[in-house]
Every structure is written in C-alpha cells, then in structure tokens.
Residue frames relative to the residue before (quaternion, step in Angstrom):
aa qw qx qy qz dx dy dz
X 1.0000 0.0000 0.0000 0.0000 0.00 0.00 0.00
X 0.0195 0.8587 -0.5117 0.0228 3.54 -0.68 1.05
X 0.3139 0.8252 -0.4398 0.1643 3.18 1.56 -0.36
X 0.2538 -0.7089 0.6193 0.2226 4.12 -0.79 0.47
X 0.0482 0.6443 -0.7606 -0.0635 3.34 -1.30 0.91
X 0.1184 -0.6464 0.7279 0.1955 3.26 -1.92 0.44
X 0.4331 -0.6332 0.6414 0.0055 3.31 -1.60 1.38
X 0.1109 -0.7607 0.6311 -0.1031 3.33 -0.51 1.70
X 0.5733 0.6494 -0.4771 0.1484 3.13 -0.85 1.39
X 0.3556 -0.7859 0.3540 0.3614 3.68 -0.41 0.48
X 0.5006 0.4380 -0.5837 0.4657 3.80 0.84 0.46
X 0.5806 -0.6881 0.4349 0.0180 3.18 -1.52 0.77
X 0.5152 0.5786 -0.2215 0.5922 2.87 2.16 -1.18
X 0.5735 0.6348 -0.2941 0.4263 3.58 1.00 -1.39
X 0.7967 0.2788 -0.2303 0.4843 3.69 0.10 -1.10
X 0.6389 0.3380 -0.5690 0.3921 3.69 0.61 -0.48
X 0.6417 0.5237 -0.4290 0.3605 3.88 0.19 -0.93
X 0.6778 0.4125 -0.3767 0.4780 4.08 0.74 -0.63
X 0.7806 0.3596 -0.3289 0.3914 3.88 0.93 -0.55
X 0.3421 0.6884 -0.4080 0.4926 3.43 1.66 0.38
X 0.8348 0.3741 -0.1804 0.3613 3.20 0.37 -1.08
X 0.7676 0.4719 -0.2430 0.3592 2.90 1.56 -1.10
X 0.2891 0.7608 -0.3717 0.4466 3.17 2.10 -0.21
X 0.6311 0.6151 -0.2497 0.4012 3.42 0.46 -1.60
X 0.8509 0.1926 -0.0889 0.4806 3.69 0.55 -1.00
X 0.6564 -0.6658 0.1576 0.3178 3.06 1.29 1.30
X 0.6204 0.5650 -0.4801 0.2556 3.53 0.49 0.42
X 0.6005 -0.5137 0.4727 0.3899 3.80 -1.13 0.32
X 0.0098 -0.7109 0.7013 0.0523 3.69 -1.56 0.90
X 0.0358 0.5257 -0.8498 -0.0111 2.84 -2.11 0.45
X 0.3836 -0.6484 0.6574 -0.0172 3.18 -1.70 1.94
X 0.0468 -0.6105 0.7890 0.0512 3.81 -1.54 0.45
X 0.3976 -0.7014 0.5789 0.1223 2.99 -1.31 0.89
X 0.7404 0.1872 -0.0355 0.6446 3.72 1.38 -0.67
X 0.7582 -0.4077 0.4146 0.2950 2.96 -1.77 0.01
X 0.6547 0.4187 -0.2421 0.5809 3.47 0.84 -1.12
X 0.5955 0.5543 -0.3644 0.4532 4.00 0.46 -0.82
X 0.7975 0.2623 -0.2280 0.4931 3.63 0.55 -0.93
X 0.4567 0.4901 -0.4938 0.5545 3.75 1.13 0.42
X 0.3998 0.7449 -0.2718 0.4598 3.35 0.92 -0.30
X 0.6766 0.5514 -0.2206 0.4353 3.28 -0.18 -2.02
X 0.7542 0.6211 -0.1518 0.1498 2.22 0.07 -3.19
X 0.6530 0.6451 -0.1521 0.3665 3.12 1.55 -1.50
X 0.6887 0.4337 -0.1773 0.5533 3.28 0.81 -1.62
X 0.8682 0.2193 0.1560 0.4169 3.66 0.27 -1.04
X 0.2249 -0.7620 0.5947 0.1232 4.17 0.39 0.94
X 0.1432 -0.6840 0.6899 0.1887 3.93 -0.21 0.63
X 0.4686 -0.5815 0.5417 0.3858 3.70 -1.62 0.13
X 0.8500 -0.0275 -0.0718 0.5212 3.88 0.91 -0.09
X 0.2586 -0.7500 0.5947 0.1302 3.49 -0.59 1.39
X 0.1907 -0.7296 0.6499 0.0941 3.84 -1.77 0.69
X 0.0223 0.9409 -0.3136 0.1261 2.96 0.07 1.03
X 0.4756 -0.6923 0.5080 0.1912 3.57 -0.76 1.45
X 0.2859 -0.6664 0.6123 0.3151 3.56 -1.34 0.74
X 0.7395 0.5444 -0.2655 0.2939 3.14 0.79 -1.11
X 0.1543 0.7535 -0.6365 0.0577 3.88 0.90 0.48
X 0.2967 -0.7344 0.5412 0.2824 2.85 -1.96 -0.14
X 0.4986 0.3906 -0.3771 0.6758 3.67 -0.64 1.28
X 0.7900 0.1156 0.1147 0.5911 3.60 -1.30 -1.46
X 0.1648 -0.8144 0.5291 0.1725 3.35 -0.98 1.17
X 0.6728 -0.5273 0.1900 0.4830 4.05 -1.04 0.03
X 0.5427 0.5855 -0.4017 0.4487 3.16 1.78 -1.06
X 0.7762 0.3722 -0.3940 0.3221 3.94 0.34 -1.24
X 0.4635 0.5717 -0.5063 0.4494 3.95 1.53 -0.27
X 0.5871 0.5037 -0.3231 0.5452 3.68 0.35 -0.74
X 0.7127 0.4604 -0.3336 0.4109 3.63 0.06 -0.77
X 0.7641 0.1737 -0.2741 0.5575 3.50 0.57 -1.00
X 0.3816 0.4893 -0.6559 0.4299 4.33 0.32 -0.01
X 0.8093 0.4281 -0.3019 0.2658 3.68 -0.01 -1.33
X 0.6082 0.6171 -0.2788 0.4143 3.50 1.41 -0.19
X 0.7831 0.1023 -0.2008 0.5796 3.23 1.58 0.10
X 0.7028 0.4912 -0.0931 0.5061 3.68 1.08 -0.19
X 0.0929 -0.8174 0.5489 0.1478 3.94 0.10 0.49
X 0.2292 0.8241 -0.5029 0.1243 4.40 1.00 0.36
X 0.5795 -0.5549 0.4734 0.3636 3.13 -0.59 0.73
X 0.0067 0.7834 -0.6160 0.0821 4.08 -1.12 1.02
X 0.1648 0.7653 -0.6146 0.0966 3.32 -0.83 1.02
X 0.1979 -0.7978 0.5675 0.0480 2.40 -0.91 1.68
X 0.4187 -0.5539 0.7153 0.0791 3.18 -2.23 0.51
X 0.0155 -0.6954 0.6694 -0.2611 3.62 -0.65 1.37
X 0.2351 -0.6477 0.7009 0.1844 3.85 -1.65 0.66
X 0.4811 0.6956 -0.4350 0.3089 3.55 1.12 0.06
X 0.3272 -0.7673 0.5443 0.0893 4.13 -0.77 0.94
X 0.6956 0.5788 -0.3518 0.2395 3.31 1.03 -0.05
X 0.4054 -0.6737 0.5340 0.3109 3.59 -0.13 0.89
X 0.5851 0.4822 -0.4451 0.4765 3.75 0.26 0.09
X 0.7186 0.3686 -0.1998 0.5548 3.92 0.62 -0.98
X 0.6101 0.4542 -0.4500 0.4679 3.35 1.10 0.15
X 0.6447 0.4982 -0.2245 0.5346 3.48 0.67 -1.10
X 0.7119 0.4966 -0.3386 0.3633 3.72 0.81 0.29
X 0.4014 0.8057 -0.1400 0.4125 2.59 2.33 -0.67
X 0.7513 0.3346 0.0242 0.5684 3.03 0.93 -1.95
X 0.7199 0.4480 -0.4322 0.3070 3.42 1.31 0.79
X 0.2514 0.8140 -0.2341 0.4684 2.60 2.26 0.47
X 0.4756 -0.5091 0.5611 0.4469 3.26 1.54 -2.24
X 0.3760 0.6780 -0.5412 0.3256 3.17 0.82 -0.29
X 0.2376 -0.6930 0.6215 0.2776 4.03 -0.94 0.45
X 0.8850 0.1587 -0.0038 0.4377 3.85 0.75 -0.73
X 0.1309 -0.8474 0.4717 0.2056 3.48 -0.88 -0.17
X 0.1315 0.8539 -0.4531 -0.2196 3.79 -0.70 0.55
X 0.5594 -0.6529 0.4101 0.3043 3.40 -0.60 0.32
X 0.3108 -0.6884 0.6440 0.1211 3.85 -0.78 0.92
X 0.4470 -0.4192 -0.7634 0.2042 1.67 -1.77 2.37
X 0.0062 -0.7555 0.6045 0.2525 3.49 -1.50 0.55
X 0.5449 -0.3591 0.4072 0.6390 3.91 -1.39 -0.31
X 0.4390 -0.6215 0.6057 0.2328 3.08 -1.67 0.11
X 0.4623 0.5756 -0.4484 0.5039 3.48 1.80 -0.33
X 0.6232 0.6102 -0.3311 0.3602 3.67 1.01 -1.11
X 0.6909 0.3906 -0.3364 0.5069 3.45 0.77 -1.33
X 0.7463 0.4063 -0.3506 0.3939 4.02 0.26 -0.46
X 0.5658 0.5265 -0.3639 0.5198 3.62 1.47 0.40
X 0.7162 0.3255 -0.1915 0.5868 3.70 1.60 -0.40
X 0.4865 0.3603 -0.6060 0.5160 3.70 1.03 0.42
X 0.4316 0.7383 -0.4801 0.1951 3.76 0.75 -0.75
X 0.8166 0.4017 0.0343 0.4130 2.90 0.84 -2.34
X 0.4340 0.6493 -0.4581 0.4245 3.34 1.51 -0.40
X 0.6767 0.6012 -0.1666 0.3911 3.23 0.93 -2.19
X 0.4450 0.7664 -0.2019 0.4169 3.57 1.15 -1.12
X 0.7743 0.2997 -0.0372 0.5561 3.20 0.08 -1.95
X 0.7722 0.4664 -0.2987 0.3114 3.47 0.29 -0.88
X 0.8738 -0.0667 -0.0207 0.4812 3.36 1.42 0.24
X 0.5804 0.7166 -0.1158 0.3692 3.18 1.79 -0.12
X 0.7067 0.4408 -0.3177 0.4532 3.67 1.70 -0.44
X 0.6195 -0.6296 0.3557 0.3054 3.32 -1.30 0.34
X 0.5946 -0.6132 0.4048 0.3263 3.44 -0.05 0.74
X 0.2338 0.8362 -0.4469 -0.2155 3.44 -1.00 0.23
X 0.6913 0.0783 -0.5305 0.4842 2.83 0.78 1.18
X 0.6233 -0.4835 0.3193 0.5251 4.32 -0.84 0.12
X 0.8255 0.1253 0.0575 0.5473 3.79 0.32 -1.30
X 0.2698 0.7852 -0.5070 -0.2316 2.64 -1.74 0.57
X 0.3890 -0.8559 0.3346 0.0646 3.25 -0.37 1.37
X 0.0232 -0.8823 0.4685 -0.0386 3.20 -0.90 1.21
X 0.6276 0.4050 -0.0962 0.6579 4.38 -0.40 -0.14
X 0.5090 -0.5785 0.4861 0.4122 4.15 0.84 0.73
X 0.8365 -0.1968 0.1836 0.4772 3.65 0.23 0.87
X 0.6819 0.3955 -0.5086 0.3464 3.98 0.08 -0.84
X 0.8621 0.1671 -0.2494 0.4083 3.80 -0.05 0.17
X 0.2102 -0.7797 0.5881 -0.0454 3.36 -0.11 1.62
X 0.1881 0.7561 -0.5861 -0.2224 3.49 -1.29 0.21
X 0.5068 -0.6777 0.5243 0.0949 3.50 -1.10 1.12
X 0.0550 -0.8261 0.5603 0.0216 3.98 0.17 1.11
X 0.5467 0.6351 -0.3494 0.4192 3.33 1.62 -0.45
X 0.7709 0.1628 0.0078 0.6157 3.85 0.89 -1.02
X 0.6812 -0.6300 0.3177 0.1953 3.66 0.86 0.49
X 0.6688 0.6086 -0.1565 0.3974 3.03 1.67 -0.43
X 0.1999 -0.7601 0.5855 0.1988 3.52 -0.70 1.10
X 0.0329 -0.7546 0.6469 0.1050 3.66 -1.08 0.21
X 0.2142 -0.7534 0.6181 -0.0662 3.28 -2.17 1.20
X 0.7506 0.0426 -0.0217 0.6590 3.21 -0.47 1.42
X 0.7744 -0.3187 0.4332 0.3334 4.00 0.43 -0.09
X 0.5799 0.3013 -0.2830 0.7021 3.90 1.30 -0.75
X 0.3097 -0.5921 0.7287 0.1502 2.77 -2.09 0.41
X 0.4914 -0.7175 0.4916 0.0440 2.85 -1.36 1.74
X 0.1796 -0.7438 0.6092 0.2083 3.88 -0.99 0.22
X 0.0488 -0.7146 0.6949 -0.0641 3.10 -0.84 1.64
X 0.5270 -0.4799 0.5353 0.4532 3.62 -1.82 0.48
X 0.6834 -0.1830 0.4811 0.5177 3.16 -1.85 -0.62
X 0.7692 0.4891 -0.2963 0.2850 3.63 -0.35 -1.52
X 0.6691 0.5027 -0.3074 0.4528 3.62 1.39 -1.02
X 0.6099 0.6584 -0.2625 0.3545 3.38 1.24 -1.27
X 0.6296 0.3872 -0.2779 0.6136 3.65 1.22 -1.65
X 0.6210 0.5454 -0.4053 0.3908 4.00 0.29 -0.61
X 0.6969 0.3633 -0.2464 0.5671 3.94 1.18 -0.44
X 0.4678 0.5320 -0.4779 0.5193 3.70 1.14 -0.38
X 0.6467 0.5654 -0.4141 0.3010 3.28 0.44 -1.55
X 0.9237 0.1794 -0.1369 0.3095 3.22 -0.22 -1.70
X 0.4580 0.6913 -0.3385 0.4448 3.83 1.39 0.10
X 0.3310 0.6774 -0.4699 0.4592 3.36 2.05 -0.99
X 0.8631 0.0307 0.1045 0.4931 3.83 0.10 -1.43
X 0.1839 -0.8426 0.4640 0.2024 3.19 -0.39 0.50
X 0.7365 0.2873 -0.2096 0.5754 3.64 -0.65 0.76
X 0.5161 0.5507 -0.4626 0.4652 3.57 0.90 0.24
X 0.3452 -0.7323 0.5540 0.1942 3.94 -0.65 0.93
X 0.1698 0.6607 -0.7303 -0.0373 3.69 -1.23 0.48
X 0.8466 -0.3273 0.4198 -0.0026 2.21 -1.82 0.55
X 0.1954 -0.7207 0.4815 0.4589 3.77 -0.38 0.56
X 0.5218 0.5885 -0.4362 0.4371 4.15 0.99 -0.61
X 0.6451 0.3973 -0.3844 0.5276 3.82 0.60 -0.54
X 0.6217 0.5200 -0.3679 0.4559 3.77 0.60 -0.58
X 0.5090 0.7297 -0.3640 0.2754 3.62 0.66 -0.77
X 0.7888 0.5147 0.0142 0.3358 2.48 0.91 -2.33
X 0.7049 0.5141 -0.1014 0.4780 3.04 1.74 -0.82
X 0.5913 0.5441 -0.2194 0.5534 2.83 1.39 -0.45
X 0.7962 0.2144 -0.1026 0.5564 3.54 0.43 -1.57
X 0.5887 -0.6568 0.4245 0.2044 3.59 0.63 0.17
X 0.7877 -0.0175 0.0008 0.6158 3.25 1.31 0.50
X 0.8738 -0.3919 0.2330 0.1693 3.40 -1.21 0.44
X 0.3174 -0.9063 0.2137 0.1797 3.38 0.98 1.18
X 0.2917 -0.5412 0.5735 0.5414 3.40 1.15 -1.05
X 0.7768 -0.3254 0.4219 0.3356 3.42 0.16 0.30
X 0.7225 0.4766 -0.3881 0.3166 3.87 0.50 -0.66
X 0.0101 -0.9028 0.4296 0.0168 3.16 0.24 1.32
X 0.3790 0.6629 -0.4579 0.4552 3.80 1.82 0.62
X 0.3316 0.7238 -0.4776 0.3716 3.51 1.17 0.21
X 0.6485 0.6002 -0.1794 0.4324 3.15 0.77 -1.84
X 0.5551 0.6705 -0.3019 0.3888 3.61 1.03 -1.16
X 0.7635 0.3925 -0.1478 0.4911 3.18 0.59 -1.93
X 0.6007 0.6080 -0.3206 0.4083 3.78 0.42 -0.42
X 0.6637 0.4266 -0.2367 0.5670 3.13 1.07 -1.24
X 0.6048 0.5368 -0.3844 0.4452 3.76 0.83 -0.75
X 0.7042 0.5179 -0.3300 0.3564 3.60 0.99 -0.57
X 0.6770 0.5571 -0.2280 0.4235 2.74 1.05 -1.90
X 0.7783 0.3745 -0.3347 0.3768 3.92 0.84 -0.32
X 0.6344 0.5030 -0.4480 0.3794 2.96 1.18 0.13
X 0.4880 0.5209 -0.4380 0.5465 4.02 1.63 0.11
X 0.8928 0.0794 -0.1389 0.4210 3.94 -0.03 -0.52
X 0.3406 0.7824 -0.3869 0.3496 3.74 0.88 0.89
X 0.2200 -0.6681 0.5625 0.4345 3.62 -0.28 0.22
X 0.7596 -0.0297 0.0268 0.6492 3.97 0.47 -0.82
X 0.5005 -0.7233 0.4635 0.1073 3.37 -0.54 1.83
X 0.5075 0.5459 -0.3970 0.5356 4.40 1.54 -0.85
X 0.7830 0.4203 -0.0588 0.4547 3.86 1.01 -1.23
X 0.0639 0.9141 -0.3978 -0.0458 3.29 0.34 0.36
X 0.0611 0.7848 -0.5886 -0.1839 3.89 -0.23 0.45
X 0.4741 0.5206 -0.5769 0.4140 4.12 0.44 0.22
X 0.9094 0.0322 0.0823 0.4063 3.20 -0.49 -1.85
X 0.1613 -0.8680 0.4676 0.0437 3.16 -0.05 1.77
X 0.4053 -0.6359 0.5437 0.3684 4.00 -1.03 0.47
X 0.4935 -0.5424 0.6639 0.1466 3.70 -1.64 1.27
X 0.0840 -0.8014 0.5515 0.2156 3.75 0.28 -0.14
X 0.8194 0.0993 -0.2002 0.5279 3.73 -0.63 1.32
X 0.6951 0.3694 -0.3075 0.5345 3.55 1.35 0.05
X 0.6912 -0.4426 0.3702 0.4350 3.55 0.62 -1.38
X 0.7355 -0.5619 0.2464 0.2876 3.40 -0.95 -0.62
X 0.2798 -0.8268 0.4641 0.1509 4.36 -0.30 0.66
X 0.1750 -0.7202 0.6114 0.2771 3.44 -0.44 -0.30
X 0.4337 -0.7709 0.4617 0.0673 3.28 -1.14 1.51
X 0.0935 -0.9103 0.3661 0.1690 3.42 0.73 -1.38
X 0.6640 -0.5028 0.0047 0.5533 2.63 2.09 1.49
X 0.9302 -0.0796 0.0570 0.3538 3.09 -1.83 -0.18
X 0.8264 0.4471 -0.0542 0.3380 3.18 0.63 -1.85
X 0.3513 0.7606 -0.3447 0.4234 3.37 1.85 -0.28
C-alpha cells in the first residue's frame, strides 16, 4: 500500500492520532496545518486522498475544496464539528466525497479513507462499457472513466458510484436511502440530501442542459431513475 494522503488540520492532536493510525496500515502522509499550506502540498505533490478540516484558519476547507475541485477530481473527506445537515449538504456541493464528524474513531476514519480509496479506483469491473444516448455517454468500468460527446469528464468517487448505481438498471427507481448506501458505502446517518447535491453535480458534468435532464431523472416523492437520454 503506497497510496499518499495529506491530513488537513489545525489541531495537532487531530493529525498526530489520524497519521498514527494511518501509518499503521501502511500508507504515506503529509500534514498541512492551514488552508494555504495544503494548497501548497496539493501543488508540489497530488496526494491520492486529501482529509480535510472545514474549520482552517485563514484559507477555509470549503474554499480548499473549491479550488482542488477546479482542477483535480481526488477523493476528499472531510472532518467538520459542525451538526448541521445544511453545512453538510453544502459540502458535497463543493465535491466533498464523504463526511466525518469530530470527535471521531480513528478506526472509523481508516475504514472510510479505505473505501473512499476503494471506490475511487479499486473494484473489479463487471462489465467493460457502458453505452448509452447512441454513444454520447460511454462509461468505462475498466479505467474509471465516464465520457461525453467523446471528452472525458472528471467525476469524484461519490458521482462516479452514484452513476454506476443508477445506469446498473435503467428505469429502475431508488431511493435517496438506497443511494446513500451505494454511493457512500455504508450507512449514512440518515442524511440522505447528500444524494441531492451529487446529483446536482453529476448533471451538471454530463447533461446536455443540467434544468432538463434526460440521464438522471427525479422519481418525485420517492427518488431518482436513470433515463439513458433523449429517447427514454
């Protein structure tokens, strides 16, 4: 296991106890104490999965997230003492891929970089392609990659598993609580407006007009379907 994470945070106690552990299970670290430090890093050195503090001081986590996601789709989980399902769900419209809550286990956080890491490049395909819309929206389970129109699109982990999900079948309805699971890889607490923001992304990367959707269509009062374009 070589994978590099960097641990963004300004308590001290916080990063030794998360690179202890994560030492332990063999990956590589690099800490930032701030926002601007881990822009920094980000710079010198792309890690494979950033942990990240909202609460920085200076450069906040939301605007570190903001500009990582403007060039760079790495898996990010963040860590926040905030309770509001509203500042969470803003999070993941940023990109965020996860969320933990302060205090957390540390067994917990090295069981979700696991799965972040997992999703973001780690299962076995089962089938190579799948094509949808005569060809404009291809996805590639072999190399992770989702393509539009011919270009290839940069999705997080969370958006990718969230299009595996519902493309798996098309026209089958789930749930946003069934999406969770699929998506985040386990049991949400319940915050199933997560699902919301994802979907708000994901249509605005492989839509023709993101207000209109013909991929991922809303269930109204149930959840979401995959279309598979126009002709759906």
């Amino acid at each position: 296991m070589n994978e590099r994470i960097l641990i963004v945070d300004d308590e001290a106690s916080v990063r030794e106890v998360a690179s202890a552990y994560l030492e332990r299970e063999g990956f590589l670290l690099e800490v930032a104490d701030s926002g601007t430090a881990a822009l920094q890093r980000i710079e010198r050195r792309a890690p494979d999965l950033i942990i990240l503090d909202l609460g920085l001081p200076g450069v906040s986590g939301e605007e570190v997230c903001r500009r990582v996601r403007a060039r760079s789709d790495v898996p990010i989980l963040m860590l926040t003492a905030k309770a509001s399902e509203d500042q969470r769900v803003a999070g993941f419209e940023l990109g965020a891929d996860d969320y933990l809550l302060k205090p957390f286990s540390p067994r917990e956080l090295v069981a979700r970089v696991k799965a972040l890491l997992r999703r973001s490049g780690g299962d076995a395909p089962l089938v190579a392609q799948r094509v949808f819309d005569d060809g404009r929206l291809r996805i590639d389970e072999a190399s992770h990659q989702v393509l539009v129109a011919g270009e290839p699109v940069a999705l997080t982990p969370s958006e990718y598993r969230l299009l595996l999900a519902l493309s798996e079948y098309p026209g089958r309805v789930y749930t946003r609580l069934q999406l969770v699971t699929r998506v985040q890889g386990h049991d949400y607490e319940g915050y199933e407006r997560t699902i919301d923001a994802h979907v708000k992304n994901l249509r605005r990367k492989i839509e023709r007009d993101p207000s209109h959707p013909s991929y991922v269509l809303t269930v109204l009062g149930t959840g979401y379907r995959f279309g598979g374009g126009p002709a759906q």
